[in-house]
PyMOL CGO cylinders between C-alpha atoms (Angstrom):
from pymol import cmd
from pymol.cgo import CYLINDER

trace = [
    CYLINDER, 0.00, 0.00, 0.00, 1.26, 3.55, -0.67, 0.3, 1, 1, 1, 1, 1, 1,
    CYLINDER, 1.26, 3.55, -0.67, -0.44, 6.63, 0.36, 0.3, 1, 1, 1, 1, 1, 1,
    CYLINDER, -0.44, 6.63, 0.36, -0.79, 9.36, -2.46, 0.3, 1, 1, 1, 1, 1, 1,
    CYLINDER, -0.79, 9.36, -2.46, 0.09, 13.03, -2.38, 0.3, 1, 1, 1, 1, 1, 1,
    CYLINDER, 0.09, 13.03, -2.38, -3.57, 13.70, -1.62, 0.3, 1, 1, 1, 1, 1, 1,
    CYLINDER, -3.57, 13.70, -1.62, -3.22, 11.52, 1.52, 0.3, 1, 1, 1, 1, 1, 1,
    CYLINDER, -3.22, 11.52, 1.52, -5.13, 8.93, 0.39, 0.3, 1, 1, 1, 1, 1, 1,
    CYLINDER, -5.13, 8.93, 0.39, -4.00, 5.25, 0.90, 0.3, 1, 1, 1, 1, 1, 1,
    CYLINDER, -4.00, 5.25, 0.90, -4.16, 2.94, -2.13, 0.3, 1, 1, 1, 1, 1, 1,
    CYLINDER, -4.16, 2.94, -2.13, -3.18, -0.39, -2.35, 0.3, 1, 1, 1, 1, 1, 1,
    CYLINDER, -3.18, -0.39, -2.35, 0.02, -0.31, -4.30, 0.3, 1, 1, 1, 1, 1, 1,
    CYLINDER, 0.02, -0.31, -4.30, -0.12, -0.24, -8.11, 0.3, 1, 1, 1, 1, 1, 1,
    CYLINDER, -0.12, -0.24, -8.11, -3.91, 0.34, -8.21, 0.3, 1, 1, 1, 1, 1, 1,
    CYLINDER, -3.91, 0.34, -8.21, -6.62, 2.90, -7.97, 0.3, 1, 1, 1, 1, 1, 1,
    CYLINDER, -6.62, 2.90, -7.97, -8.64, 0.93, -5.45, 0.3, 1, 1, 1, 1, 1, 1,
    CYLINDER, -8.64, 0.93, -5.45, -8.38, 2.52, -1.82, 0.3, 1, 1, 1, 1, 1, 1,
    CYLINDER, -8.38, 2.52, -1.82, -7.63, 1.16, 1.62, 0.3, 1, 1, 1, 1, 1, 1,
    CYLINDER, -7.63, 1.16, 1.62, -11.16, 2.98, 2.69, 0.3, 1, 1, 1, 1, 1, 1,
    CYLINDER, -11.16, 2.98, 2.69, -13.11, 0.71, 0.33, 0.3, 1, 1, 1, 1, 1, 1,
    CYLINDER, -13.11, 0.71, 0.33, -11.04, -3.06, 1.24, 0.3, 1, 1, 1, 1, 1, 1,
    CYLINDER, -11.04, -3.06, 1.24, -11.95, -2.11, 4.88, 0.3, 1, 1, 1, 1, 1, 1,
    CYLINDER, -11.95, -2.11, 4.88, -15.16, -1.49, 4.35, 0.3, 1, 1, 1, 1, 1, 1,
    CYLINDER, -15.16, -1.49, 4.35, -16.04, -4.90, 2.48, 0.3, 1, 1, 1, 1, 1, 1,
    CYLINDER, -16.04, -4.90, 2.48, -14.22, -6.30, 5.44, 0.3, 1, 1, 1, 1, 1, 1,
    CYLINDER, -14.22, -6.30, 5.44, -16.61, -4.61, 7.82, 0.3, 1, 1, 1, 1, 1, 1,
    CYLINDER, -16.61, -4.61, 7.82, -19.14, -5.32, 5.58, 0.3, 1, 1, 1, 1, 1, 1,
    CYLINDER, -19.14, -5.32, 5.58, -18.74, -9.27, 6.31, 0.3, 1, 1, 1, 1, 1, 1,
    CYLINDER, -18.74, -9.27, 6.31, -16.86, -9.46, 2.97, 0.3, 1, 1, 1, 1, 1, 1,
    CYLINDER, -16.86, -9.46, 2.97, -14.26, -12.31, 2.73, 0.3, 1, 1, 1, 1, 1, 1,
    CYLINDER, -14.26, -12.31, 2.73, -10.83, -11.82, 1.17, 0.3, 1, 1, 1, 1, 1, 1,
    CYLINDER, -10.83, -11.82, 1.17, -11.67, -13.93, -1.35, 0.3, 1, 1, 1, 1, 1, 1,
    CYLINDER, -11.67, -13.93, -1.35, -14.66, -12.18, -2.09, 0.3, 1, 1, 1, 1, 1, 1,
    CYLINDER, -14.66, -12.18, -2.09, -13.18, -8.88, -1.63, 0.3, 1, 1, 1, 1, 1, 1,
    CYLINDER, -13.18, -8.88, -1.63, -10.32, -9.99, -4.27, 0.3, 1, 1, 1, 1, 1, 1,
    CYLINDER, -10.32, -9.99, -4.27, -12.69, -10.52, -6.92, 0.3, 1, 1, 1, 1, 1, 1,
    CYLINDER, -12.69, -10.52, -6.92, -14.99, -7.72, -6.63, 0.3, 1, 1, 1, 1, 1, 1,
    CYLINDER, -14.99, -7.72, -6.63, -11.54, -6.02, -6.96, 0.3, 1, 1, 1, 1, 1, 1,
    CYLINDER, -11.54, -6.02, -6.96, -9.80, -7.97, -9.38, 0.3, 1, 1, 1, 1, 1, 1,
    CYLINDER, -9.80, -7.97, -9.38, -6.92, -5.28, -9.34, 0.3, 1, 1, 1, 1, 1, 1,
    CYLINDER, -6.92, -5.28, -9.34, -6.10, -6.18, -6.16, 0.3, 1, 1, 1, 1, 1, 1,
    CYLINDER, -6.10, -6.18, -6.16, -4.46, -9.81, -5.53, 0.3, 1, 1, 1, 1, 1, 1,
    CYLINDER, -4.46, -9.81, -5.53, -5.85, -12.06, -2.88, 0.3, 1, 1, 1, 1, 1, 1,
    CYLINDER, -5.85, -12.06, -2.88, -2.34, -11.50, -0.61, 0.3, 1, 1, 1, 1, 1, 1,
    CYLINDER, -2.34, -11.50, -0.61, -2.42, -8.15, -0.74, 0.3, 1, 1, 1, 1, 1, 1,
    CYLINDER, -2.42, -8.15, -0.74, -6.30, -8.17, 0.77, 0.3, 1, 1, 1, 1, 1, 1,
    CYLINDER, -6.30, -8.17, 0.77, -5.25, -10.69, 3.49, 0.3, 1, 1, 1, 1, 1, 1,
    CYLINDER, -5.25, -10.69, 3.49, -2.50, -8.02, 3.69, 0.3, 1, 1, 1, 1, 1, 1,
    CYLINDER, -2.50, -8.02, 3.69, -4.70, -4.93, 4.17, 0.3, 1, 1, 1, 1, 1, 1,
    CYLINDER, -4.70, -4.93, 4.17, -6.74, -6.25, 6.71, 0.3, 1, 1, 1, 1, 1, 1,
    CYLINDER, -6.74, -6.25, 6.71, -4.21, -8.00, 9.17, 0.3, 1, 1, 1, 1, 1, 1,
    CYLINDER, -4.21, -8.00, 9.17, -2.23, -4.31, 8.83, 0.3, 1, 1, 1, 1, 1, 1,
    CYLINDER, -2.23, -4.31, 8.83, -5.87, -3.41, 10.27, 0.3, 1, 1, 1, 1, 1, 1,
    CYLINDER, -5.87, -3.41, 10.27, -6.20, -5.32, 12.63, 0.3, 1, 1, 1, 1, 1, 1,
    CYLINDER, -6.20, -5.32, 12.63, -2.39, -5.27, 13.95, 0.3, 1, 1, 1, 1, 1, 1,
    CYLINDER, -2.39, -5.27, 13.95, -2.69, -0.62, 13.44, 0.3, 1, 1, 1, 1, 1, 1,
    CYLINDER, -2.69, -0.62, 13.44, -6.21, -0.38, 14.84, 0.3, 1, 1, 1, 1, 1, 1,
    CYLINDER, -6.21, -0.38, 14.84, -5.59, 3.43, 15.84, 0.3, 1, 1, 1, 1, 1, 1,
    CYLINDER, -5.59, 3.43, 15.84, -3.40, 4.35, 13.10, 0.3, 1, 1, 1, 1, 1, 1,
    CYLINDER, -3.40, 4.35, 13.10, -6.58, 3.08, 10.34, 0.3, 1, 1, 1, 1, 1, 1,
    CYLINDER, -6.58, 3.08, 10.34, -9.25, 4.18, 12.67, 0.3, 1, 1, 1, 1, 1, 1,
    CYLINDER, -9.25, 4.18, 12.67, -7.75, 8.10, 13.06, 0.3, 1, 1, 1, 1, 1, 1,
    CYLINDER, -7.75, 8.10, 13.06, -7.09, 7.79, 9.23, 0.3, 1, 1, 1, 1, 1, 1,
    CYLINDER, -7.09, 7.79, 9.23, -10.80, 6.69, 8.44, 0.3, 1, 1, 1, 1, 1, 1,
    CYLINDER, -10.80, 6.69, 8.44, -11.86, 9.64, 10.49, 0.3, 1, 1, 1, 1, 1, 1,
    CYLINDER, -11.86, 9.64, 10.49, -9.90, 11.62, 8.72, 0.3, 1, 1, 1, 1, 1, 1,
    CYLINDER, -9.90, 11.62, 8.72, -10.92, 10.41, 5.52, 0.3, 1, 1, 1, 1, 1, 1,
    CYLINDER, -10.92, 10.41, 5.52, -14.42, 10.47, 6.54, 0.3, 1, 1, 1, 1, 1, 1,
    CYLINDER, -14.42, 10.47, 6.54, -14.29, 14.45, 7.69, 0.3, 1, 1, 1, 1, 1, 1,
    CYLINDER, -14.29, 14.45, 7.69, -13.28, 15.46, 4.01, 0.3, 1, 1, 1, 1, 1, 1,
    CYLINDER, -13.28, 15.46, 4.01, -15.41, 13.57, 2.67, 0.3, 1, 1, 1, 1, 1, 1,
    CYLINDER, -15.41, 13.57, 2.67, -18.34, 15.34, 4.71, 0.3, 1, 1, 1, 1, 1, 1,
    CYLINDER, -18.34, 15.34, 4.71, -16.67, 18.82, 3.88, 0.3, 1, 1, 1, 1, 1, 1,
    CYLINDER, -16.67, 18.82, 3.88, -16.37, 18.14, 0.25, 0.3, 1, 1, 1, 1, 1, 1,
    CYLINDER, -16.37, 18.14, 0.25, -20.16, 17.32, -0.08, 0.3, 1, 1, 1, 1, 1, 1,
    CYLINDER, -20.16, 17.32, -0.08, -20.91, 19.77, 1.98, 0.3, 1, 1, 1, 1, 1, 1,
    CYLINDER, -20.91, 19.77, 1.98, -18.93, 22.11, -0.34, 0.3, 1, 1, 1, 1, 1, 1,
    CYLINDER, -18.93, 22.11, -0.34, -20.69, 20.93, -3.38, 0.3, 1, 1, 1, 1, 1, 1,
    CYLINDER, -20.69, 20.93, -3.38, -23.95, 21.04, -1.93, 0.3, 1, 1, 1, 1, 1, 1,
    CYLINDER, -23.95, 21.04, -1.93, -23.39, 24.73, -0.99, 0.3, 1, 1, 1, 1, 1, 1,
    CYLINDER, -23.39, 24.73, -0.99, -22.35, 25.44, -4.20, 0.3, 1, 1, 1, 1, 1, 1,
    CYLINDER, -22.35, 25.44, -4.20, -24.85, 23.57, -6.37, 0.3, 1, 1, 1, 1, 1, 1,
    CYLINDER, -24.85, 23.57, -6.37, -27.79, 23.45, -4.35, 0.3, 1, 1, 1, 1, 1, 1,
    CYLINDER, -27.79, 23.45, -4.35, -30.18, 21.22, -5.12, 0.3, 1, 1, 1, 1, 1, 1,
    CYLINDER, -30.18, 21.22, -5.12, -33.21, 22.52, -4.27, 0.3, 1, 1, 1, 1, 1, 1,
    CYLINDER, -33.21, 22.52, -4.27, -35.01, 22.82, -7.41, 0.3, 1, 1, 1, 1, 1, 1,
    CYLINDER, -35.01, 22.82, -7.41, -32.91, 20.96, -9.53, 0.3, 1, 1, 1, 1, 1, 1,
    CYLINDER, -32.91, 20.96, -9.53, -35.70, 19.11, -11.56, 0.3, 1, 1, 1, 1, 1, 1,
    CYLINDER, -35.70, 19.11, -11.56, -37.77, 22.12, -12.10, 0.3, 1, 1, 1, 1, 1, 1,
    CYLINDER, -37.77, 22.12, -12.10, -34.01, 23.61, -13.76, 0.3, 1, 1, 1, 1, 1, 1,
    CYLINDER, -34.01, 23.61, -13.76, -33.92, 20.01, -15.51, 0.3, 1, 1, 1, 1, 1, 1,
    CYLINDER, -33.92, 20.01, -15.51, -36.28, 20.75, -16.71, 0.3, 1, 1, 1, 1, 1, 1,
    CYLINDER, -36.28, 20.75, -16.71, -36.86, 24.01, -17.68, 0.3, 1, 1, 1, 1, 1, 1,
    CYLINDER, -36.86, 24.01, -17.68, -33.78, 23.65, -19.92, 0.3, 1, 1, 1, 1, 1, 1,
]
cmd.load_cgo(trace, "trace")
């Protein structure tokens, strides 16, 4: 896994985030499973991702907080900029 310049964490060599293999896991998704609804992603580095989980509990919770705040500030960012009140009457008025 590598974390990004935008301080996201990505399992290395793919798009696919840390964020979403944990939440399959927590989910009740199995590696296995996990590994093929992410076929980018081999099985060992799944099994990977989630014991580093379980061994850095704080570390991945504080970073899924983290993760999870700028997440809620960029909707709420976009929702303050295109409200969407309205928005099928604008539809479709175009």
């Amino acid at each position: 896994m590598a974390m990004g310049a935008d301080g996201v964490i990505r399992v290395s060599g793919t798009r696919v985030t840390l964020d979403v293999i944990l939440a399959a896991f927590r989910e009740g998704a199995t590696a296995e499973e996990i590994a093929q609804e992410y076929p980018p992603v081999p099985l060992a580095d799944v099994y990977h991702l989630i014991g580093y989980a379980l061994r850095h509990s704080a570390e991945v919770v504080e970073y899924l907080l983290r993760r999870q705040g700028e997440s809620q500030a960029v909707r709420e960012q976009n929702e303050s900029r295109w409200r969407p009140d309205g928005l099928r009457q604008r539809s479709l008025a175009r």
